[in-house]
C-alpha positions as CSV (number, residue, x, y, z in Angstrom):
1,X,140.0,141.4,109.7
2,X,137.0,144.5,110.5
3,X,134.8,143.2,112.9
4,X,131.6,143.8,110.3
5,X,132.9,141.4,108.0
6,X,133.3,138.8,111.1
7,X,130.4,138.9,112.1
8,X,128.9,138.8,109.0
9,X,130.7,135.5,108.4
10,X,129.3,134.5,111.7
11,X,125.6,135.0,110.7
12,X,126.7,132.9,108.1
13,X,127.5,130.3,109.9
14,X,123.9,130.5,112.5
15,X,122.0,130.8,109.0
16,X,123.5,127.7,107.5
17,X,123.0,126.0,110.7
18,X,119.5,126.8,110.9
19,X,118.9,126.2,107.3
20,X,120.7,122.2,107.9
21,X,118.8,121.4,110.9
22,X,115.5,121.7,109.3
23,X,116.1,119.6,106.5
24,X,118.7,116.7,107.7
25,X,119.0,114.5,110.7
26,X,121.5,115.3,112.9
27,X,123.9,112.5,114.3
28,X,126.2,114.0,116.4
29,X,125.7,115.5,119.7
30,X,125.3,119.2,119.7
31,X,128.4,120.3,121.3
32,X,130.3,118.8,118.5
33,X,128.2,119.9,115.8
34,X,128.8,123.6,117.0
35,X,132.4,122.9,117.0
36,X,132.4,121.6,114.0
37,X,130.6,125.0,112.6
38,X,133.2,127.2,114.6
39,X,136.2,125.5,113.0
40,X,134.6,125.5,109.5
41,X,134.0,128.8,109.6
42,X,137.2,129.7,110.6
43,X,138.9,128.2,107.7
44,X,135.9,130.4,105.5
45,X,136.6,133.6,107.2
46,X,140.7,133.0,107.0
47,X,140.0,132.0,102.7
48,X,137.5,135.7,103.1
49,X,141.1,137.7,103.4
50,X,141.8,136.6,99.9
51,X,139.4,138.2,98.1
52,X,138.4,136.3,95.5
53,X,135.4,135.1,94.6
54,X,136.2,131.8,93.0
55,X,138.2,130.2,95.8
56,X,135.6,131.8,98.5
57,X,133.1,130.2,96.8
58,X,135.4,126.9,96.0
59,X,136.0,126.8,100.0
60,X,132.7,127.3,101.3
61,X,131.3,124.7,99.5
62,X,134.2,122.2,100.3
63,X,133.5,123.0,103.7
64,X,129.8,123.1,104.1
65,X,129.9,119.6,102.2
66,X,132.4,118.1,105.6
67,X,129.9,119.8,107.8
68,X,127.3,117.8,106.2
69,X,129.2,114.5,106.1
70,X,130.3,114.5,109.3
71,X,127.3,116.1,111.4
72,X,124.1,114.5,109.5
73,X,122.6,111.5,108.3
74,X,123.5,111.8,104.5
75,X,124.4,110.4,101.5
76,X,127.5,112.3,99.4
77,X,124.5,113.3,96.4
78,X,122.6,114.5,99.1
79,X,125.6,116.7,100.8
80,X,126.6,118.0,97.6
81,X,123.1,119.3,96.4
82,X,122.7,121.2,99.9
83,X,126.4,122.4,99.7
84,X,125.8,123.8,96.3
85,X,122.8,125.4,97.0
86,X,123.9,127.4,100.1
87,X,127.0,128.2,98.3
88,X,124.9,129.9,95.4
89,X,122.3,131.2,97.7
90,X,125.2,132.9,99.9
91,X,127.2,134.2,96.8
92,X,123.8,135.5,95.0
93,X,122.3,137.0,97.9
94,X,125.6,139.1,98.5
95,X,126.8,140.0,94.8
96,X,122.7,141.1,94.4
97,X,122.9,143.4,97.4
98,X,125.6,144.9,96.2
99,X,123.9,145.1,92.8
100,X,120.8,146.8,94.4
101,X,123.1,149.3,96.8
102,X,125.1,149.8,93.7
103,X,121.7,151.3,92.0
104,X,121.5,153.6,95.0
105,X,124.8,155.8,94.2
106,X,128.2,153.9,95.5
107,X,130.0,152.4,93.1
108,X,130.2,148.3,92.8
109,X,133.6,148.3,94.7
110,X,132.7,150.8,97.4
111,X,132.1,148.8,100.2
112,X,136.0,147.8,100.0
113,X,136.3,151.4,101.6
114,X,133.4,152.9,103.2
115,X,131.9,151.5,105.9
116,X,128.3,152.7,105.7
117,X,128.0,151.2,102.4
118,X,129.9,147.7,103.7
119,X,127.2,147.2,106.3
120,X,124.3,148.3,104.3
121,X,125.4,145.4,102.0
122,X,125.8,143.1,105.1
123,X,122.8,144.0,106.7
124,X,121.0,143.3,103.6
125,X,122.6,140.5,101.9
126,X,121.9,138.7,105.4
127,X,118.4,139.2,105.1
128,X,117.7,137.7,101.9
129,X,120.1,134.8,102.4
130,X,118.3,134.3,106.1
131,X,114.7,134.3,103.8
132,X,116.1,132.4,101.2
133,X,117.0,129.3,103.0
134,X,114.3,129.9,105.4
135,X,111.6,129.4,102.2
136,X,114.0,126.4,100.7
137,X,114.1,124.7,103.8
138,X,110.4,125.0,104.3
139,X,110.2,122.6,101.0
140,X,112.7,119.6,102.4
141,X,111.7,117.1,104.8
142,X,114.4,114.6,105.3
143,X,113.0,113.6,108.6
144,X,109.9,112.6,107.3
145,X,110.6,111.6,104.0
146,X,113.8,108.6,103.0
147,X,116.1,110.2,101.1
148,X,115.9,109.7,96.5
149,X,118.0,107.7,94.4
150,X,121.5,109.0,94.1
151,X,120.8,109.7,90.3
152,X,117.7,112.1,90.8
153,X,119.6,113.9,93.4
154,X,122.7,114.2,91.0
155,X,120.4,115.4,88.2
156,X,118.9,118.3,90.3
157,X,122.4,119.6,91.7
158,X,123.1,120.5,87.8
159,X,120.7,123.6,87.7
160,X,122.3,125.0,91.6
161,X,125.9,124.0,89.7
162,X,125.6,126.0,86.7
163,X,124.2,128.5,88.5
164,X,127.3,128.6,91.0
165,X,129.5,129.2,87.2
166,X,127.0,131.6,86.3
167,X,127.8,133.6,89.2
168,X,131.1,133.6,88.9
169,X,131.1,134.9,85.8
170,X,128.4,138.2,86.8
171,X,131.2,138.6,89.1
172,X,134.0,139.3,87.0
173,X,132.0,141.4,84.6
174,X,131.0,143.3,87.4
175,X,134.5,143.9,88.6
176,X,136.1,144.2,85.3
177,X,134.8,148.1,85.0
178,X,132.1,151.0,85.1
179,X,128.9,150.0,84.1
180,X,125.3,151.9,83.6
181,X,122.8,151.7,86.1
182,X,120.5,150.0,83.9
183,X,123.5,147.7,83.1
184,X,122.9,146.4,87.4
185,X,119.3,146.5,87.1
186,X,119.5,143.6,84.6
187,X,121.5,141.6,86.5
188,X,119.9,141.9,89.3
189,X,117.2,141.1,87.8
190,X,118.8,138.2,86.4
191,X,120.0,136.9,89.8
192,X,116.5,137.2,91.0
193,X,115.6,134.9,88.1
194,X,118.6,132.8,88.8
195,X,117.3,132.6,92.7
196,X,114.3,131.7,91.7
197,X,114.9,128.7,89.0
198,X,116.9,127.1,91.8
199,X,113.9,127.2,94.3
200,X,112.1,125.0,91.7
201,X,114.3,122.2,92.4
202,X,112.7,121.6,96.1
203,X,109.1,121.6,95.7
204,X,110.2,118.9,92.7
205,X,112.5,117.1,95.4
206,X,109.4,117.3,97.9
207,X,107.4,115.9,94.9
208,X,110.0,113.0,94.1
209,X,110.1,112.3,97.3
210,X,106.5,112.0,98.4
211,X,105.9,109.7,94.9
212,X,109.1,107.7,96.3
213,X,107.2,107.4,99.6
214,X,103.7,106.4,98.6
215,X,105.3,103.5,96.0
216,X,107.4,101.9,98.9
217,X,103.8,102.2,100.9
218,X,102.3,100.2,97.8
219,X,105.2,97.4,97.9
220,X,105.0,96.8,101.5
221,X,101.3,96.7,101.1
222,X,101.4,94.0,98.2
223,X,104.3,92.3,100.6
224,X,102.1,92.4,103.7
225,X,99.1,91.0,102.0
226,X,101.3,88.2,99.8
227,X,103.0,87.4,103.3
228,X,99.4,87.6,105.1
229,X,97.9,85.2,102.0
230,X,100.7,82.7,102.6
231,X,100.2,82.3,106.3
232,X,96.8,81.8,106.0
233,X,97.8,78.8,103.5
234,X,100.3,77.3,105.6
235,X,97.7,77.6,109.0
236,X,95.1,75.7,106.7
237,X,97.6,73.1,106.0
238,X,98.3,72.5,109.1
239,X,95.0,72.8,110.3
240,X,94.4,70.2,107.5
241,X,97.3,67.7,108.5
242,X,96.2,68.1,112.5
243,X,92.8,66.7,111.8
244,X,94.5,64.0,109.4
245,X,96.7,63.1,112.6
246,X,93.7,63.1,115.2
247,X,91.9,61.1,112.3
248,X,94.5,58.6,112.4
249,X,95.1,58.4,116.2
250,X,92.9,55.4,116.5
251,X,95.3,53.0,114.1
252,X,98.2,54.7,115.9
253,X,96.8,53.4,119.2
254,X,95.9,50.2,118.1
255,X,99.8,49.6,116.5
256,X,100.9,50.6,120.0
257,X,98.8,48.3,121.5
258,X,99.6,45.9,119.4
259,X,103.4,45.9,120.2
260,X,102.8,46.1,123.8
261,X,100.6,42.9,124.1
262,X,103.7,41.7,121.8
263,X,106.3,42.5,124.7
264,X,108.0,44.7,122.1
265,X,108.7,48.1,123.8
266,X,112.0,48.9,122.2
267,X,109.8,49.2,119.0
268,X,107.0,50.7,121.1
269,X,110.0,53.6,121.7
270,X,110.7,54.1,118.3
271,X,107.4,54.2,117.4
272,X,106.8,57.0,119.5
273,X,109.5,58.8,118.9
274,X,108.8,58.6,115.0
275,X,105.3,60.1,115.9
276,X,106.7,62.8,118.3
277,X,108.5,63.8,114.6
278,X,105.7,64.9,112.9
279,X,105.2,68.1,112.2
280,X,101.4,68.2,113.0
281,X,102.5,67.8,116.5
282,X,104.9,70.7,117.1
283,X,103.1,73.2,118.2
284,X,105.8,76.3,118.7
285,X,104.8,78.8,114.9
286,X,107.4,80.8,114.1
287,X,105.6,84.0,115.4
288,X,108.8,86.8,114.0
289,X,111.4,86.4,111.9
290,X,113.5,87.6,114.8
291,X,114.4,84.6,116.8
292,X,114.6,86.7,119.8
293,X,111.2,88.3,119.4
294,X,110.5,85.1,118.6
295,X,111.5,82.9,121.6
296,X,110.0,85.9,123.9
297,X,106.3,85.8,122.0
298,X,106.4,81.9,122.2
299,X,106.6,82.3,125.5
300,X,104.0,84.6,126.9
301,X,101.6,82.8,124.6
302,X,102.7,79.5,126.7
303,X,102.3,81.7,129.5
304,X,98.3,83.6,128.2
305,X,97.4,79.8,127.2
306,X,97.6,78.2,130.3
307,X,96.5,81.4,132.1
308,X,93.5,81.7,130.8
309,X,94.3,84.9,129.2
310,X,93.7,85.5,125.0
311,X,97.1,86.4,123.6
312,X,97.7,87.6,119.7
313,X,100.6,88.8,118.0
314,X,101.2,90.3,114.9
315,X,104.8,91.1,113.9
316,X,104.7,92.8,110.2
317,X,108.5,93.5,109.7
318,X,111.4,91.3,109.0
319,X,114.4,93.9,110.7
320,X,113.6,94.9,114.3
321,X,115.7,98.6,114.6
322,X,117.6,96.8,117.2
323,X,121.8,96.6,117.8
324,X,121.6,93.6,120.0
325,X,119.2,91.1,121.5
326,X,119.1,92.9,125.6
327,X,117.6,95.8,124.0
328,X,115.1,93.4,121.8
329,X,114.0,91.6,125.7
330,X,114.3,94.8,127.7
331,X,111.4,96.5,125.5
332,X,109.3,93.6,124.4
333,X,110.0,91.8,127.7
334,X,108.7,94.7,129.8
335,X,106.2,95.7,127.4
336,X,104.4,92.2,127.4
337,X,104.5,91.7,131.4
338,X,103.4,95.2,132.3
339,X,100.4,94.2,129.5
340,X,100.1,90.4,131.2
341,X,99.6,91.8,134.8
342,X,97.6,94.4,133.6
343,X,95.6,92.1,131.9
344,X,95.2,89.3,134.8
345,X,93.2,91.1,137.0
346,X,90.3,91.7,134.6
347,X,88.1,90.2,132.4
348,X,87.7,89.4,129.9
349,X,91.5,88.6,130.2
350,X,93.8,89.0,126.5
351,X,96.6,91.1,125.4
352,X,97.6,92.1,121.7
353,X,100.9,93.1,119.9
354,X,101.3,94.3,116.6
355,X,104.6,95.2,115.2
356,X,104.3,96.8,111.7
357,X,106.4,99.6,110.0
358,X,104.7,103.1,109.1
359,X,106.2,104.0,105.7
360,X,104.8,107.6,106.2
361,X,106.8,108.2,108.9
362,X,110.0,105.8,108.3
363,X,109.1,104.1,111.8
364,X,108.1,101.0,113.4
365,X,105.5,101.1,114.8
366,X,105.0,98.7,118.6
367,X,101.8,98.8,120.2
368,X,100.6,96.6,122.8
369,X,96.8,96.7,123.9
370,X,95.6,94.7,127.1
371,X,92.5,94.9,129.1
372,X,92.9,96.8,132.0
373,X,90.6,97.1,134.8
374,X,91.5,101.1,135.9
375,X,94.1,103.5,134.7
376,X,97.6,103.5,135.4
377,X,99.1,106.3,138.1
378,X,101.5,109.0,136.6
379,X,103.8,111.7,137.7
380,X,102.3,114.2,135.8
381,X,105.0,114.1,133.9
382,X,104.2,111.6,131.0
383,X,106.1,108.5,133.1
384,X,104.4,105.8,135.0
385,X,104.6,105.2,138.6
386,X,106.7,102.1,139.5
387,X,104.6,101.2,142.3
388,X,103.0,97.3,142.6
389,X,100.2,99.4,144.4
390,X,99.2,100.5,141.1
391,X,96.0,98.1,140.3
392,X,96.9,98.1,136.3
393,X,100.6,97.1,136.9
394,X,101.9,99.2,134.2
395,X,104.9,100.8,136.1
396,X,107.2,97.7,136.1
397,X,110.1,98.4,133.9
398,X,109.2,101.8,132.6
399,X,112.9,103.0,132.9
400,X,114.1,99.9,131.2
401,X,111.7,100.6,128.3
402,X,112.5,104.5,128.3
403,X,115.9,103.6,128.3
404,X,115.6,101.5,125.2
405,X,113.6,104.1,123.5
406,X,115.3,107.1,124.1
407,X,118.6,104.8,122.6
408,X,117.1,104.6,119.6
409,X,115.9,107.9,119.2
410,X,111.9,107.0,119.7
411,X,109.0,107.8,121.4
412,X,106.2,106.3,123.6
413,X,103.0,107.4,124.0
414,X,99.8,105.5,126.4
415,X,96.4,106.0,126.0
416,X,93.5,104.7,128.7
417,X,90.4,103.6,127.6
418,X,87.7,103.6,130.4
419,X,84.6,103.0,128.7
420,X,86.3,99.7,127.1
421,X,89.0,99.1,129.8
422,X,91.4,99.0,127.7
423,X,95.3,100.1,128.0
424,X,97.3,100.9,125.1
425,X,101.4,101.4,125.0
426,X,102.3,102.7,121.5
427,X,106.3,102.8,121.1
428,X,107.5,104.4,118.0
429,X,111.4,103.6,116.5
430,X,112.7,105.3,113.7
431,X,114.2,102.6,111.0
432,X,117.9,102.0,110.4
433,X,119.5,104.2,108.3
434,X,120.4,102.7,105.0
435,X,124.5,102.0,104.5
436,X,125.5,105.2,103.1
């Protein structure tokens, strides 16, 4: 095979890469994701010898659509739409170079045979594929934005679809025999226009998705406040029943008195335990729907409460973007005590969480805010020190909370107040993928 047209197949494959990156999530580690190019493209470049058009065409999209699958977070609508549209974007960008070198003297076939005019066409087909999915990527933003419904992404890969046919047919009536220059003029022209209409679906996709966005930010809203409202009820009810009970403590003492004076302490038992029953007395709210989270916020506000310390949490989110319940105690659990012996060396003395998911950004959002007397010591590197010389505390289990973080492909940021003393961690997680 001449070297041009390899490594023109290989700039191919760096644009395609480049163009995927920027608008999916890779999964796999890099290493396997550049294999995973090499081999495609070597199947591409082996279908190139053939020469025709159709099956090129049929292949590179076959293939770019397992390099999706198998490399990035995607659903098969969403692979499909991206494997179309480099497909037509390759196949236009090359049969309208040849169009436009075409109008400059050598005949449509030319670069078959002569060299010059084979890597003018390169050089230039290249370009505008390079700038073409430069500008479409520019207008995808899978990272920031969940992916539409299956339907909508369907519907838009019929315009990049037709196109593809469309194509194929300029190519045979290009190939089939001599035509005037005027005759390549119009269809360049026409794949310009063709180029074009298929741009239009991605600033609609950005627009779909951003409307997609902003409604699931409106339902959680409506959810948080309905879920806010009925906690609010059922704290008032229990408020209610608690003063009932300490209303009614009197005749309770006065029965229990009564059966003692009788000799009666079997019954003095039972009566007891019928009252240790009653749900005014049970103390332990359910503070998350994660009974892991849960059991680990019960106890530091057991812990804050007979401290002396003020302790609030507020856990927004039903699914925690946790595998299994060590990573779920390793960040909580060494987010809380770095806060807690922060927090008990100062005063006023309290520590707040707040769990809650960011719909703009597909993340939950952790931050945990404690007073904090001075600011933590760090490498100059972004990490806390691990030292129990440190006055705020904050550098016990740092590694164990990095670890967790960087597992789950989040961030962590801190932040010092001074005028306010007050230390904030803010972990960011990015939220499940949905079953694809």
């Amino acid at each position: 095979m001449n070297s041009i047209i390899l490594l023109n197949i290989l700039v191919e494959a760096i644009i395609a890469y480049f163009y995927l990156n920027r608008v999916l999530i890779r999964k796999k580690r890099l290493p396997v994701t550049i294999l995973s190019f090499l081999a495609a493209y070597v199947i591409i470049a082996l279908a190139y010898e053939q020469l025709h058009f159709t099956l090129n065409a049929l292949c590179f999209l076959l293939v770019h659509l397992a390099i999706i699958r198998i490399n990035y977070r995607s659903s098969w609508p969403i692979a499909f739409l991206h494997s179309l549209l480099l497909t037509f974007v390759m196949a236009s960008t090359d049969i309208l170079s040849i169009c436009i070198v075409t109008m400059l003297g050598p005949g449509f076939n030319s670069y078959l045979s002569d060299t010059s005019v084979l890597i003018l066409v390169a050089v230039l087909s290249k370009v505008l594929y390079f700038a073409a999915a430069f500008i479409m990527s520019g207008y995808t933003d899978m990272k920031r934005f969940p992916e539409s419904s299956s339907s909508i992404v369907l519907v838009l890969s019929i315009l990049p679809a037709f196109s593809l046919v469309t194509l194929t047919g300029i190519t045979y009536i290009l190939s089939a025999g001599d035509l005037s220059s005027g005759s390549f003029s119009l269809i360049a022209v026409s794949l310009l226009a063709l180029l074009l209409a298929n741009y239009i679906i991605f600033p609609i996709y950005r627009k779909i998705q951003s409307a997609e966005s902003e409604n699931a930010s409106l339902q959680l809203s409506l959810a948080r406040d309905e879920a806010d409202a009925e906690t609010y009820r059922l704290l008032r009810s229990q408020y209610e029943a608690q003063r009932i009970l300490i209303h009614d403590t009197k005749n309770h003492l006065d029965v229990i008195r009564t059966l003692a004076e009788a000799g009666e302490d079997a019954k003095i038992k039972e009566y007891i335990s019928s009252l240790e029953e009653l749900p005014e007395l049970n103390r332990n709210m359910r503070l998350s729907q994660d009974s892991i989270l849960n059991i680990i916020l019960l106890r530091f506000s057991d812990y804050c409460r007979m401290n002396g310390l003020s302790f609030s949490s507020t856990v927004l989110i039903d699914q925690l973007p946790f595998a299994d319940a060590k990573d779920i105690t390793a960040l909580f659990g060494n987010l809380l005590s770095n806060a807690v012996e922060a927090a008990e060396k100062t005063d006023p003395k309290y520590v707040d969480l707040i769990v809650k998911e960011d719909p703009a950004l597909h993340r939950v959002r952790i931050a945990v805010t404690n007073s904090c007397n001075q600011a933590p010591v760090s490498d100059g590197k972004g990490h806390l020190l691990s030292s129990k010389a440190d006055a705020s505390s904050h550098g016990y289990g740092t590694k164990s909370i990095e670890r967790v973080v960087q597992k789950y492909g989040g961030s962590c940021t801190v932040d010092y107040n001074e005028a306010e003393n007050r230390f904030t961690a803010v972990v960011l997680l990015p939220m499940p993928p949905a079953d694809l």
